[in-house]
N, C-alpha and C positions, 0 to 999 in steps of 0.2 A: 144671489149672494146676500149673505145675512149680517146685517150690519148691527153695531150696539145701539142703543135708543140714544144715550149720549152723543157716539160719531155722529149718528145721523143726523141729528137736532143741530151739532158743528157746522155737517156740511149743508144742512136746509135755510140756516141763517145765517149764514155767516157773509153774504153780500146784501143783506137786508140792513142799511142805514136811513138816519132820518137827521137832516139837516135840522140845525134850531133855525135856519131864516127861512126857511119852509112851512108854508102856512098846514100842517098833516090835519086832519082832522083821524077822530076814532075808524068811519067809517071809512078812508084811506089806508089805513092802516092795517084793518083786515081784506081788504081787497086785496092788498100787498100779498100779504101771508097767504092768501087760499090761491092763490095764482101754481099749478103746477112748477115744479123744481125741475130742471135737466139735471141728473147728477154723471159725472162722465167721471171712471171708474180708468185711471191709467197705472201702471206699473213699471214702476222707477227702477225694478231689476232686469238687468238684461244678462242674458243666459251668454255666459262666455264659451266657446266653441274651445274644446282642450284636444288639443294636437296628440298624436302619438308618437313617443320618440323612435318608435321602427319606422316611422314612415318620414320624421325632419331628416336631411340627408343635406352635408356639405360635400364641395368640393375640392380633392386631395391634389395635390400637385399634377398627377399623375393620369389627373382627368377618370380621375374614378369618383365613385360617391361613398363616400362615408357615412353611417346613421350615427344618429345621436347616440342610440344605445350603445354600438361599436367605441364610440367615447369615451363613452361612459364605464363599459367595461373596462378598457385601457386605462382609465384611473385617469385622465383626461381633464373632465368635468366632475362634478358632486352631482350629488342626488337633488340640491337647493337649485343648483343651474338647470338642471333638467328639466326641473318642475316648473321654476321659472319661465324657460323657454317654453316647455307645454302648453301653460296657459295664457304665453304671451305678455307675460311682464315684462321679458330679456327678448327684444330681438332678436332674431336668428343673423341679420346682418351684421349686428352690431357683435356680438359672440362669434361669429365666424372671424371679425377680424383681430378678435383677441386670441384665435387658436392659428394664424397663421402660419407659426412657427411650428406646429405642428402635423397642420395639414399641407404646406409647403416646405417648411424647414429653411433653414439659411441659404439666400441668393448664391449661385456658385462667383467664379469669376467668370465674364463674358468675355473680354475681351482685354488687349493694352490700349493705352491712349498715351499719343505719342506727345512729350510735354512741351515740345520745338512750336507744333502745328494743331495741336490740338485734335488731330487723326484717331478715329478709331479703327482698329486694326483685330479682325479677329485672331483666336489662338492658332488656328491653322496658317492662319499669311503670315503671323508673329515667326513660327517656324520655317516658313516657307523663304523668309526674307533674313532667316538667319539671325533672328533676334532673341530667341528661345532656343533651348535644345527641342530631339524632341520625346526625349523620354519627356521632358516637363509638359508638353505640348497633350502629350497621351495622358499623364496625370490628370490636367486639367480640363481636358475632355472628357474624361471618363468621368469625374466630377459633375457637370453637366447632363451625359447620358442617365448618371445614375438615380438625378432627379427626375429622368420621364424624357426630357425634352435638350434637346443641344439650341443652343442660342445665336443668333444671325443678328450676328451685331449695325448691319447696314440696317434693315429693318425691327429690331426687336423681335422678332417674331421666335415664339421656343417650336422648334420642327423635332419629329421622331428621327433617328439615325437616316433613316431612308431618304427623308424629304431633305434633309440635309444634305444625303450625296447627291440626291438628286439637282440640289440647286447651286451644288459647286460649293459649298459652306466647307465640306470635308471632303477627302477623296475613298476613292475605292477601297484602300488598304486601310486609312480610319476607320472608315465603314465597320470593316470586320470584326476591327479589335472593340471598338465603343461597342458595337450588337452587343456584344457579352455583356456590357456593365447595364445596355438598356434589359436585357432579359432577366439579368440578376435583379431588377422593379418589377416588371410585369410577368414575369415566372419561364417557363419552360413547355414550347407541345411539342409531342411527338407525333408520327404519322398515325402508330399507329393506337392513340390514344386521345381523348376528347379534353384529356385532366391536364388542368395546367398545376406543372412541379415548382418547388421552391428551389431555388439555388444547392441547396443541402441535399435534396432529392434527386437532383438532375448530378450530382455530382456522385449519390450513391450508386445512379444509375450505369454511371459512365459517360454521359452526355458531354458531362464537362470536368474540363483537366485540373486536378485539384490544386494547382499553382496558379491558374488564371481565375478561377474562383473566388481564391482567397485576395 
């Protein structure tokens, strides 16, 4: 490494001091200076690792992954955030909770709470005990379905339609009707095909009844 005659001269003396209560003599003084120099040559920049936004991926409601570019496409984020997040200026924590509302969207209703006893009561027992109708009951379940997950208000816990009937959360006949608003999220397969449809496809198909779709 080729250094200027100035730098070098910098860094060969620049720890060479002489006290005035110190007796130096001349011939001190060159012993000093011909004494070999350790020069240790370090580098203040460190090479930042830049992410790529096909490969950052958040977490959608829905328990899917979304990429950043997906986002971004979606007119979502800017092109500043992006880059930001690429090089690690903008955490990706910190940014995921500022898109919550759109990789989650607004909390549904979970549940009533009874203002006597302070009970919580799911939508289904709300109906079941006659406190709801239950056209509203279905509303507001499909509500829930249609974010991915139905909600068990005894536990918190968001279950897919299934895990829900299965835990007593809904019954068999919820079941049926909420599947449609879960499938209108996660799409449509058929037996005899690998491709999952969109609600609009599955309905051009015939799959599904253009009045429970809408």
């Amino acid at each position: 490494m080729l250094f200027r005659q100035r730098s070098l001269r910098r860094i060969l003396f620049s720890y060479n001091y002489i006290k005035p209560e110190e007796n130096f003599t001349i011939g001190r003084f060159h012993e000093i200076c011909s004494q070999p120099k350790k020069i240790i040559v370090t580098s203040t920049t460190r090479e930042k690792r830049r992410k790529s936004r096909q490969n950052i991926h958040f977490t959608s409601g829905w328990k899917r992954q979304v990429s950043l570019n997906d986002l971004f496409k979606a007119g979502v984020v800017t092109e500043s955030t992006v880059t930001k997040i690429e090089t690690g200026e903008l955490e990706q924590a910190d940014v995921e909770k500022s898109l919550k509302l759109y990789l989650v969207g607004e909390e549904p209703i979970a549940g009533l709470i009874m203002s006597d006893t302070g009970e919580k009561i799911s939508i289904y027992n709300a109906w079941k005990q006659g406190l709801i109708r239950r056209g509203t009951s279905i509303s507001l379940l499909e509500a829930q379905a249609a974010t991915g997950r139905v909600i068990d208000v005894e536990t918190a816990d968001k279950l897919s339609v299934k895990e829900a009937s299965e835990r007593g959360v809904i019954d068999g006949q919820f079941e049926t009707i909420l599947s449609r608003a879960e499938r209108a999220v996660y799409g449509y397969t058929t037996r005899t095909s690998p491709d999952t449809l969109s609600l609009f496809e599955a309905m051009k198909r015939g799959l599904m009844v253009e009045n429970h779709g809408v």
